[in-house]
N, C-alpha and C positions, 0 to 999 in steps of 0.2 A: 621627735618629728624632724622630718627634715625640711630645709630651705627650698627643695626642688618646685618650682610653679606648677600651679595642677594645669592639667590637658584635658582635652575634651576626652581624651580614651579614657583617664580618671574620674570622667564626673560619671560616665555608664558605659562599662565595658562591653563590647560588642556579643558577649554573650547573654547579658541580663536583655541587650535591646531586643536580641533573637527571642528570648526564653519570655519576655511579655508579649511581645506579637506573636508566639504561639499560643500563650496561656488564651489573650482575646479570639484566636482563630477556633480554639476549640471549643470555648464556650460559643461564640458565635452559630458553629455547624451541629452541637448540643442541642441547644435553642431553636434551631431549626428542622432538626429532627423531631423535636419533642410536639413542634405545632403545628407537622405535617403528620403527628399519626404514624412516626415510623414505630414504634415498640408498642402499636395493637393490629390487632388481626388485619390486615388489607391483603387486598387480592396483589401479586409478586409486579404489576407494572407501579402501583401506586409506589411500594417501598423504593422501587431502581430510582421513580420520577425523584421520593424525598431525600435518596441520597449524593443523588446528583447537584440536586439544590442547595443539599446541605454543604457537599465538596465545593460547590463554588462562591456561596457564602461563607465557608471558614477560608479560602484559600482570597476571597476579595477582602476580607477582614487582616488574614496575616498580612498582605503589601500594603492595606491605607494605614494599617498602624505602625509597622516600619518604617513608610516614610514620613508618615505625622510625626512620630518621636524623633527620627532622623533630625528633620528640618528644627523641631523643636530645639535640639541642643547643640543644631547652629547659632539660636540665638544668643545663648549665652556665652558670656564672654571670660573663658578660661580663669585669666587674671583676677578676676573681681569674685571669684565664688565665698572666697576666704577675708573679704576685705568688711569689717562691719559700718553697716549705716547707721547713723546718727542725727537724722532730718528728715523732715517727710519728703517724699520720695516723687511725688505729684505737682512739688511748689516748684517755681524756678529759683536758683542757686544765689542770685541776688534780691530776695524776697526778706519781707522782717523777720519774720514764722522761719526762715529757713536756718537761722541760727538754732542750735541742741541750747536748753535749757536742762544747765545742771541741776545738783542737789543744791547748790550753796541757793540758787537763786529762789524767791518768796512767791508763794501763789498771788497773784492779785486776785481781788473779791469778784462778785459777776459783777456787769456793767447793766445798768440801764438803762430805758430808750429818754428817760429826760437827763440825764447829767454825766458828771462821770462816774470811777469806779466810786464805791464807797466804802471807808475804811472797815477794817476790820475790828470785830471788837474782842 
């Protein structure tokens, strides 16, 4: 491996983002096909109406998922993809809980509502 920092064009190359906002577009205008009745018998205005519906249901499907994923892997932040955590993630960073509790350290027993822990036997 090498030392080179990952980039956002490494976390999802511009052709996977293409090739899933296709994949959703097409299911999308599938799906919309299938529950307007286009693949049984209708008279030729009904089928134009459901494929029309369907093109702008897969083609409003391929740009919101585009840009959803887009924005999406703005959030992350290049550097840190590789880096592992070892605290919960939700505490703030001077919190007691915020310290990793190794192997060497001992389970304490559960606590109860009248005293403190109690020992283990």
């Amino acid at each position: 491996m090498t030392d080179k920092p990952t980039t956002r064009k490494d976390l999802m190359k511009p052709v996977q983002l293409l090739g899933l906002a296709f994949i959703a577009a097409v299911f999308a205008g599938f799906v919309t096909l299938m529950s307007m009745g286009f693949f049984q018998t209708r008279p030729a205005d009904e089928i134009q109406r459901a494929l029309i519906v369907a093109l702008v249901a897969a083609g409003a499907t391929f740009i919101i998922t585009l840009v959803s994923l887009a924005l999406l892997l703005l959030v992350v932040d290049p550097t840190k993809v590789t880096t592992t955590v070892d605290r919960p993630l939700l505490l703030p960073k001077d919190a007691p809980d915020a310290t990793p509790s190794g192997p060497a350290s001992t389970p304490e027993a559960p606590r109860t509502d009248d005293g403190p822990a109690a020992p283990r036997a």
